[in-house]
VEXLO-841189 format. One record per residue: residue number from 1; chain; x, y, z of N, C-alpha, C in turn. Coordinates in pm, whole numbers, plus 50000, padded with zeros to 5 digits. Atoms other than C-alpha are relative to their C-alpha. Layout:
BEGIN
R     n   chain     nc1     nc2     nc3    cac1    cac2    cac3     cc1     cc2     cc3
R   NUM       A       X       Y       Z       X       Y       Z       X       Y       Z
...
***
This chain:
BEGIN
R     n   chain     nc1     nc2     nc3    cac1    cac2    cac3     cc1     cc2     cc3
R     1       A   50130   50055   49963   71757   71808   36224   50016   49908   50120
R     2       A   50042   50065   49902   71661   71610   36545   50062   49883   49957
R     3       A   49961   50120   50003   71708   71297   36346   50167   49963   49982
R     4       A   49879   49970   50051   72080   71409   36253   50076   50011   50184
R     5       A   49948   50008   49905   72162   71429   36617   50048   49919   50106
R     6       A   49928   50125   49994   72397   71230   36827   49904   49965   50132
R     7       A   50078   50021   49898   72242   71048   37155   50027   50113   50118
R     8       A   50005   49894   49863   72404   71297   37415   49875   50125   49960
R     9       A   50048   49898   50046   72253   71544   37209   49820   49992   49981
R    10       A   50159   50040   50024   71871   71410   37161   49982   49992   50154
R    11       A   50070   50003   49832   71900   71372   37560   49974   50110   50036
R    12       A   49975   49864   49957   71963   71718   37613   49894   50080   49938
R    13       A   50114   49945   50071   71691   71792   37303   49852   49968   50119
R    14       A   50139   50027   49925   71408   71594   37530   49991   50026   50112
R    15       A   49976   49928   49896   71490   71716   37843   49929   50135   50001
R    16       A   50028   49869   50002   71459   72057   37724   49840   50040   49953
R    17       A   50132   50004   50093   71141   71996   37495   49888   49948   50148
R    18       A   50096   50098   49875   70985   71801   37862   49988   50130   50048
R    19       A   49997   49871   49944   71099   72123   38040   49924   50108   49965
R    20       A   50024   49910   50017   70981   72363   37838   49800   49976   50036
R    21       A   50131   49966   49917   70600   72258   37938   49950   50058   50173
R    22       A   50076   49898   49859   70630   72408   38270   49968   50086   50019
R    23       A   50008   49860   50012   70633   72745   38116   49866   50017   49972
R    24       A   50080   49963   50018   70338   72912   38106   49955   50124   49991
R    25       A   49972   49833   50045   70191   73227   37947   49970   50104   50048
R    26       A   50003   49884   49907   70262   73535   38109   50118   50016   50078
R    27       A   49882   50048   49879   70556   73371   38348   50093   50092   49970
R    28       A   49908   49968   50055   70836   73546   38384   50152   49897   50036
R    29       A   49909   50084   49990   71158   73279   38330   50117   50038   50032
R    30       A   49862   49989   49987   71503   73275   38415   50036   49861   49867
R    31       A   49992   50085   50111   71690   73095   38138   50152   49964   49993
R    32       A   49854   50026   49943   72010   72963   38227   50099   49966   49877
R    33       A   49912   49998   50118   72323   72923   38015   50108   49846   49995
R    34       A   49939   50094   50091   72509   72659   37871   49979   49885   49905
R    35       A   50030   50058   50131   72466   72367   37642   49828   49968   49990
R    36       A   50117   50076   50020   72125   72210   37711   49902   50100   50056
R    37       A   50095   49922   49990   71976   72526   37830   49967   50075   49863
R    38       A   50046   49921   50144   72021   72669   37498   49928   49907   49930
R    39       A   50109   50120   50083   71833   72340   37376   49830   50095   50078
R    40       A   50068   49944   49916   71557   72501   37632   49972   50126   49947
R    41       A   50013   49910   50019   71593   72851   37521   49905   49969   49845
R    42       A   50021   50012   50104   71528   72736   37134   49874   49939   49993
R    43       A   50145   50082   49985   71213   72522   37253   49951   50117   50043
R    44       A   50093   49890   49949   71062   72814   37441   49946   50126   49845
R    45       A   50019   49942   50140   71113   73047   37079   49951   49935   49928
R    46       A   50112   50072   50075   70945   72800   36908   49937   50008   50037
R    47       A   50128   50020   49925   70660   72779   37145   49957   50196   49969
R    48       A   50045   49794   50031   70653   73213   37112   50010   49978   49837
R    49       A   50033   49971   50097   70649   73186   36752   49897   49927   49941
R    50       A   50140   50091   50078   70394   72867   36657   49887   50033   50090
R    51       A   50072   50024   49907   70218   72891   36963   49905   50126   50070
R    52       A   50023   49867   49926   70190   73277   37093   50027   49991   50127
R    53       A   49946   50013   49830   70376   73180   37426   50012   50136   50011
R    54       A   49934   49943   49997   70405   73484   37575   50040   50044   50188
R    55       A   49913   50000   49836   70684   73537   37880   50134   50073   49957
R    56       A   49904   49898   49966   70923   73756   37987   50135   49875   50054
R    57       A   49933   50119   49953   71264   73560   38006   50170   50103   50061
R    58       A   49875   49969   49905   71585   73667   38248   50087   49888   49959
R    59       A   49874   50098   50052   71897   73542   38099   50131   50005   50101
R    60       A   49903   49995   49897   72201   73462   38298   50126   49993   49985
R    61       A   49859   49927   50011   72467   73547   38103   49954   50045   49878
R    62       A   49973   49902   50111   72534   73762   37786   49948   49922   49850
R    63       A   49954   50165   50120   72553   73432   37526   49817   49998   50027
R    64       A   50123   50000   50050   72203   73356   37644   49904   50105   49987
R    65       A   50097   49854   49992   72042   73731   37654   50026   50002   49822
R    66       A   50016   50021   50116   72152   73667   37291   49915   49938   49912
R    67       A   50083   50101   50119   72001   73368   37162   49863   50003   50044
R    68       A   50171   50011   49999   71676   73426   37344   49930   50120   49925
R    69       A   50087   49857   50072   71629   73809   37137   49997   49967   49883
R    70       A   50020   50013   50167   71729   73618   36806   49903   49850   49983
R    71       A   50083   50079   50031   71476   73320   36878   49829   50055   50089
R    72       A   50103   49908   49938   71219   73613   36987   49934   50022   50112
R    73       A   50077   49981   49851   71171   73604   37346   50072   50126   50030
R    74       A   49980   49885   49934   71125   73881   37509   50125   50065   50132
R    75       A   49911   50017   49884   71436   73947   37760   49984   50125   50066
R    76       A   50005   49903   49946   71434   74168   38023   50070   49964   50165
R    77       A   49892   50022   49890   71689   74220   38367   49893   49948   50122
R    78       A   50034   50033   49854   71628   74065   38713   49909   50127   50040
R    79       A   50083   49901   49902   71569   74400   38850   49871   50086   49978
R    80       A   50104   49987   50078   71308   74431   38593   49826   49956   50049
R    81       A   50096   50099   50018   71126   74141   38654   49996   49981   50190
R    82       A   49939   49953   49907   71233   74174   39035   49959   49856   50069
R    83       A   50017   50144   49919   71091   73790   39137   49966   49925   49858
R    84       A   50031   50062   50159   71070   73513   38849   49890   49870   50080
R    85       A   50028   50125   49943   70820   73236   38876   50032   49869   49986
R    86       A   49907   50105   50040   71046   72985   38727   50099   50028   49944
R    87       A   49840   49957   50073   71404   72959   38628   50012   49801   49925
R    88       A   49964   50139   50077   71511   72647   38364   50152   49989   49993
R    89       A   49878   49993   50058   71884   72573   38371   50060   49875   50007
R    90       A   49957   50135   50039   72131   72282   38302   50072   49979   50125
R    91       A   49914   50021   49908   72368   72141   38545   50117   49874   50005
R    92       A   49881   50018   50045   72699   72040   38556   49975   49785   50065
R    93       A   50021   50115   49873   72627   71717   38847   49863   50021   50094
R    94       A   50083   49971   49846   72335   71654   39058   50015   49859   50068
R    95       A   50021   50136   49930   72267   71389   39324   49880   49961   50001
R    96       A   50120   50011   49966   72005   71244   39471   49875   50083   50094
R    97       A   50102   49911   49922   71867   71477   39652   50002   50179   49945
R    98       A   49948   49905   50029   71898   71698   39405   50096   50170   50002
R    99       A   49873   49930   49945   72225   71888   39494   50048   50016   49884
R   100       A   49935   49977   50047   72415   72054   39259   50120   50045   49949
R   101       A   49843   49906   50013   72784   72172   39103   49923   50018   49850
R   102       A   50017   49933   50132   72719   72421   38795   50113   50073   49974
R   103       A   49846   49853   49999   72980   72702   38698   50060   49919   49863
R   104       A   49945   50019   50121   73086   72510   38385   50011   50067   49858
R   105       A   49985   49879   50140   72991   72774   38152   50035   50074   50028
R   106       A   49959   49899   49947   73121   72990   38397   49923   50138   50005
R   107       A   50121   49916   49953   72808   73195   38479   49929   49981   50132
R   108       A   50043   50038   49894   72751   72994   38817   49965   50165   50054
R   109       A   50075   49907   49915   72692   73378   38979   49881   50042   50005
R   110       A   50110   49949   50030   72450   73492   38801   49868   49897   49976
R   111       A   50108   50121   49982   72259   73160   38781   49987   49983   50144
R   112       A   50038   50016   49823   72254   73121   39175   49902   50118   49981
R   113       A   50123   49910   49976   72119   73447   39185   49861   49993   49937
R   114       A   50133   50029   50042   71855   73413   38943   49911   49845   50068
R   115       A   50026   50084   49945   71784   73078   39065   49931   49994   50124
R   116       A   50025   50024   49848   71734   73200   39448   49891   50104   49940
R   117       A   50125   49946   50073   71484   73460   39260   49872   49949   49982
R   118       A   50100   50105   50098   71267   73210   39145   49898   49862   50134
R   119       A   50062   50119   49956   70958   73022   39280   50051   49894   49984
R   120       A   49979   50148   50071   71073   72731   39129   50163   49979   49889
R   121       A   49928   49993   50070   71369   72621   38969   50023   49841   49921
R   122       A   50007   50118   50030   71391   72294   38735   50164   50009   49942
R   123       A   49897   50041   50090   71693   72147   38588   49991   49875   49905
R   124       A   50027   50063   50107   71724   72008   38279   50151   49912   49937
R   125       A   49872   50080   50061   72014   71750   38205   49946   49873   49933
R   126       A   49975   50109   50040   72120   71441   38072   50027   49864   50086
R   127       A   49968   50061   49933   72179   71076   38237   50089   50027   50050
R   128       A   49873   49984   49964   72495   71134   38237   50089   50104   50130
R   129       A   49981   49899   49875   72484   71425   38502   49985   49950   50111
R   130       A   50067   50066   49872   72339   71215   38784   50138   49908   50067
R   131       A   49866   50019   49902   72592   71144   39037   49987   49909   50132
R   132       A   50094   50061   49857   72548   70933   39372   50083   50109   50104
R   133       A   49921   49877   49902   72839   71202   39528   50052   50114   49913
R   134       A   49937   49905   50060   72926   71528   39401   50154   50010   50006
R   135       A   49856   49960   49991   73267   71612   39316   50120   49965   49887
R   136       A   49929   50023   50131   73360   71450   39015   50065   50147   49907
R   137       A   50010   49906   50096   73314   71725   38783   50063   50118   50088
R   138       A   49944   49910   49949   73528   72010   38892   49931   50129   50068
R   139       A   50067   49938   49913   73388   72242   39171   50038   50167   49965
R   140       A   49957   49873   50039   73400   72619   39002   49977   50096   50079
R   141       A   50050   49867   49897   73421   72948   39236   50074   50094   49925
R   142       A   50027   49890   50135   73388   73269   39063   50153   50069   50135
R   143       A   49860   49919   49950   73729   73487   39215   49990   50161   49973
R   144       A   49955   49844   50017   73786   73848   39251   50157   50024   49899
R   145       A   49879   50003   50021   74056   73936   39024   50188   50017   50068
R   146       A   49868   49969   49894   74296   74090   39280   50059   49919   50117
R   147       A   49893   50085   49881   74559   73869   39461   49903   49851   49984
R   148       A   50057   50088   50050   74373   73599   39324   50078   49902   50010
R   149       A   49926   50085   49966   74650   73388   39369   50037   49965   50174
R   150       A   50021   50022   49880   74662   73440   39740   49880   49891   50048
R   151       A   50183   50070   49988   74253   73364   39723   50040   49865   50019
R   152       A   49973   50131   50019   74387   73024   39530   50100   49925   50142
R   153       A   49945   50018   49883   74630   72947   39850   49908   50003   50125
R   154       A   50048   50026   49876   74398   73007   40094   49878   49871   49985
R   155       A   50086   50126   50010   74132   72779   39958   50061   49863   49980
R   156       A   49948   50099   49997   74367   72529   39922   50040   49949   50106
R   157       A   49973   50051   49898   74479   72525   40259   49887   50009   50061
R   158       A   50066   49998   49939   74142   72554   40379   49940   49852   49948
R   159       A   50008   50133   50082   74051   72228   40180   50048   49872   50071
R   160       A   49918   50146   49953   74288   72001   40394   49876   49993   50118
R   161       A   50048   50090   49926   74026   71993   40642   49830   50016   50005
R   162       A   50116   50037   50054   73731   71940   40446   49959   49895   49926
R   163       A   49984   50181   50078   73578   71603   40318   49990   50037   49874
R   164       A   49962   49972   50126   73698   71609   40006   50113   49901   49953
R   165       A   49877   50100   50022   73956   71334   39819   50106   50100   49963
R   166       A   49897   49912   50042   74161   71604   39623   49944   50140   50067
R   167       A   49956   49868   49953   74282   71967   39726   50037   50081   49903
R   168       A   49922   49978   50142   74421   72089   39364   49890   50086   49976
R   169       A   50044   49925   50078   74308   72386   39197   50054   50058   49849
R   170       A   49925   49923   50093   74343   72565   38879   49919   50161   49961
R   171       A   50096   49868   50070   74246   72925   38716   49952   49945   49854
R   172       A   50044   49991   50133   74010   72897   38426   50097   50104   49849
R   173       A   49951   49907   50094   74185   73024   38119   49921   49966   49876
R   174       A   50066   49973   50163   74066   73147   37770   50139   49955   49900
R   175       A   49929   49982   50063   74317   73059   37558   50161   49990   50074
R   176       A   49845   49966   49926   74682   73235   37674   49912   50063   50112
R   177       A   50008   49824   49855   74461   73510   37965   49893   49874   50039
R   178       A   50085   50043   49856   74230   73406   38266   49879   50011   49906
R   179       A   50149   49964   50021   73839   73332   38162   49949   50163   50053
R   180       A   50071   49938   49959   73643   73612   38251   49872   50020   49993
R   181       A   50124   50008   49980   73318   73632   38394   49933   50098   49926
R   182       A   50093   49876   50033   73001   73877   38295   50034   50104   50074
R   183       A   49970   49940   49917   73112   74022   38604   50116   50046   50022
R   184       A   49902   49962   50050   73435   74085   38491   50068   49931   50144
R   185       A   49937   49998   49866   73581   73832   38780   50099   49852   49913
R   186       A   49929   50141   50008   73775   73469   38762   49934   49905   50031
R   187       A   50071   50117   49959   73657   73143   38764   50132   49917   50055
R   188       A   49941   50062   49949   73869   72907   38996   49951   49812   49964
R   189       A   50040   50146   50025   73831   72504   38921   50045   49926   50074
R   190       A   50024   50087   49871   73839   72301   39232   50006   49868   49956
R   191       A   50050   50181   50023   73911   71900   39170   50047   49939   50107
R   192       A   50039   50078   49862   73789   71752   39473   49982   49806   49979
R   193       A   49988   50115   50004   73726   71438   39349   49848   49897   50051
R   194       A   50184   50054   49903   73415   71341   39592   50001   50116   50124
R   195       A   50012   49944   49915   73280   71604   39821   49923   49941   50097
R   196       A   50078   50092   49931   73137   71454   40112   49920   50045   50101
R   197       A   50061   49880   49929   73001   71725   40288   49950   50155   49946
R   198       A   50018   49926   50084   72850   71956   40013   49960   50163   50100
R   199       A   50038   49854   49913   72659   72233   40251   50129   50040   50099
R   200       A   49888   49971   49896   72957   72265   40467   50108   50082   49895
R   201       A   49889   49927   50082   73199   72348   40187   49948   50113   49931
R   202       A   50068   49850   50075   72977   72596   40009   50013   50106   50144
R   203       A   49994   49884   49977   72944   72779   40331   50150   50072   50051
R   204       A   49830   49987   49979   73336   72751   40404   50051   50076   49914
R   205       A   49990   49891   50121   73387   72910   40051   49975   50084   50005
R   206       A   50070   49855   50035   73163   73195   40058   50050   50084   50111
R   207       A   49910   49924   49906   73336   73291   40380   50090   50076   49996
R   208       A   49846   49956   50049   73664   73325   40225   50012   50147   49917
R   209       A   50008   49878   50101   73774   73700   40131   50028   49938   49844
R   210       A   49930   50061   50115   73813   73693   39754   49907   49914   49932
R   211       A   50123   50102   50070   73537   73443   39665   49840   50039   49977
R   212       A   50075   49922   50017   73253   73590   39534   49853   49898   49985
R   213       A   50142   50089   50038   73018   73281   39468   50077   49864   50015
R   214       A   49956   50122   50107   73072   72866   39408   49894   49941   50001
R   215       A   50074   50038   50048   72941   72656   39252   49869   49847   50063
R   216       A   50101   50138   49974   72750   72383   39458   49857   50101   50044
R   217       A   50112   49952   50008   72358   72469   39432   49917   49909   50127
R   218       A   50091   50063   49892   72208   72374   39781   49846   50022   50019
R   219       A   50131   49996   49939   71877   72284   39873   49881   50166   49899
R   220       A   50067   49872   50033   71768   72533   39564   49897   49941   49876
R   221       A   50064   50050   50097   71670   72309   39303   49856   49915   50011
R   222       A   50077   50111   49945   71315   72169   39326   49920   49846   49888
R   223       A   49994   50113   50075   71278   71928   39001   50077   49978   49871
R   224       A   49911   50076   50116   71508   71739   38759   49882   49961   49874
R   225       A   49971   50061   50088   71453   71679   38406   50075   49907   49920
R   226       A   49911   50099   50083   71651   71384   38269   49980   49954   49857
R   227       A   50070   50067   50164   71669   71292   37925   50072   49894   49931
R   228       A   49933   50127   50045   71793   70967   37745   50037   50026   49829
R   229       A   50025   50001   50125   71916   70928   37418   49852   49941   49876
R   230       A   50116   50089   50085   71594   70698   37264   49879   50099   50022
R   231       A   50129   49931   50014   71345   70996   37355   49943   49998   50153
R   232       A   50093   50021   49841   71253   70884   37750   50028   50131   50038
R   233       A   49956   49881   49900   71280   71149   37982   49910   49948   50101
R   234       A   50040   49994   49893   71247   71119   38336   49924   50136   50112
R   235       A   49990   49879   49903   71097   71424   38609   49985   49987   50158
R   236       A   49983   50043   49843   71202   71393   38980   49970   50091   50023
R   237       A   50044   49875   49900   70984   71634   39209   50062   49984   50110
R   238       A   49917   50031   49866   71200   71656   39511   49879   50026   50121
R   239       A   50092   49922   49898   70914   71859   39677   49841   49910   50024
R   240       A   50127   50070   50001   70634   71619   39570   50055   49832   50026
R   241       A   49929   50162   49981   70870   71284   39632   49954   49941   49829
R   242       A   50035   50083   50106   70754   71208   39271   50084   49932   49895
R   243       A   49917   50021   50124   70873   71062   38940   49917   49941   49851
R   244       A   50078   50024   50098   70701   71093   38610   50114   49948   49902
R   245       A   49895   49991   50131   70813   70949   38268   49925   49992   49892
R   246       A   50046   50001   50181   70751   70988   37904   50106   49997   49933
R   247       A   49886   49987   50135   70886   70983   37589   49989   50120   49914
R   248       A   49970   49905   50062   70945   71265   37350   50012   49944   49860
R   249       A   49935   50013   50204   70925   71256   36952   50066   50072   49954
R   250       A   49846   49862   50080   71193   71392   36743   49868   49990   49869
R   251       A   50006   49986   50123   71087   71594   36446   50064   50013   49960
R   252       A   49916   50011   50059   71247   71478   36176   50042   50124   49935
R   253       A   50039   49901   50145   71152   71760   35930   50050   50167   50049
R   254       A   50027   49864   49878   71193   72064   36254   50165   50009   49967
R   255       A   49863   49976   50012   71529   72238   36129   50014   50095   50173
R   256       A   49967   49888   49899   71500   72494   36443   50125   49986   50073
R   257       A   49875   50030   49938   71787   72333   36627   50091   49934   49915
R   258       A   49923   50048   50046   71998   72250   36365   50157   50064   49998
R   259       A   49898   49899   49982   72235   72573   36386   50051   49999   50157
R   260       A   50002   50012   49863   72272   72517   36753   50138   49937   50037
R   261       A   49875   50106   49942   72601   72483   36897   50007   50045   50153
R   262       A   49949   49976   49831   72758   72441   37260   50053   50135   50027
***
């Protein structure tokens, strides 16, 4: 239950519960993947089952094309839906001008793309995401499997003369073997430390043979959701200079997110 949940976790609940009023019925969504979007996904299935929401939702990896068919939204592919009018997803870091690093669930590809799809794209985090410089949180680029270790060498030496504090990479692993994407590729983990020149290094990356995507989200996002543990939530319009706030009630009694894990 709501009331059973810890503060990261009630931020990530009101965030998602703030978010999910931008949807509206008919829309077709993008529905992004990892922890606090699946808070997002589970609010929208509630809203289609009490409510009669009904929207067509584009998932952006496998995990969430799951939980949105078993909390009854309708899913259906990009090339389906072929433009979305909103996409909802979480994010790893933003700044102030809302800039982002995602790729932590290791779906950053398929969330850019859906993302650049999309009239509109909101993100839905926690305080704790808000950054004054990107780079903390490890900078993920999706990899081709082949010579992948070369790839890792060249981005490393391409790194020394980019603002950036650290140069250090690693390969994502599962276990003992390499992550693997939806796309059946590699995720690379970048710890930069502070990037200080975000648009410059994204397009330095995407240059590089071998690199198929990363993860900093330029100039794509146009409003933040923030959410606090006590119920506030903040919404920064980047596009309208604005900033609304409310609060959010927990139901105590509302099991829907109780099965809900990361």
């Amino acid at each position: 239950m709501a009331g059973e949940l810890s503060p990261i976790d009630k931020a990530k609940f009101v965030a998602a519960k703030r978010a999910a009023q931008f949807v509206e019925d008919g829309m077709r969504v993008g529905l992004g993947t990892g922890s606090t979007a699946a808070w997002l996904v589970r609010c929208l299935g509630e809203m289609v089952r009490d409510d009669g929401l009904r929207i067509k939702g584009v998932p952006t990896s496998t995990r969430t094309a799951q939980l949105a068919r078993e909390v009854g939204i309708e899913v259906i592919s990009l090339d389906e839906a072929k433009w979305l009018d909103l996409t909802i997803d979480g994010a790893d870091e933003f700044d102030g001008e809302l800039n982002l690093i995602k790729g932590g669930g290791g779906a950053l590809l398929q969330e850019k793309i859906v993302a650049t799809a999309s009239d509109q794209m909101v993100v839905i985090a926690d305080i704790g995401k808000e950054v004054e410089t990107l780079g903390a949180f490890p900078l993920p680029i999706e990899v081709i499997p082949f010579g992948w270790q070369t790839t890792q060498a060249l981005v490393e030496e391409t790194l020394i003369s980019m603002d950036v504090l650290g140069r250090s990479s690693t390969l994502r692993m599962n276990g003992d073997i390499p992550f693997i994407t939806d796309e059946g590729n590699y995720i690379m983990d970048l710890h930069l430390n502070r990037i200080g020149n975000a648009r410059q290094l994204s397009l330095v990356l995407n240059q590089m043979p071998g690199v198929v995507e990363n993860g900093l989200f330029i100039d794509i996002c146009d409003a933040v959701v923030i959410g606090f543990g006590d119920g506030r939530v903040e919404v920064r319009d980047i596009n309208a200079g604005t900033i609304d706030r409310d609060r959010m009630d927990f139901v105590e009694t509302d099991n829907l997110f109780s099965d809900l894990t990361d």
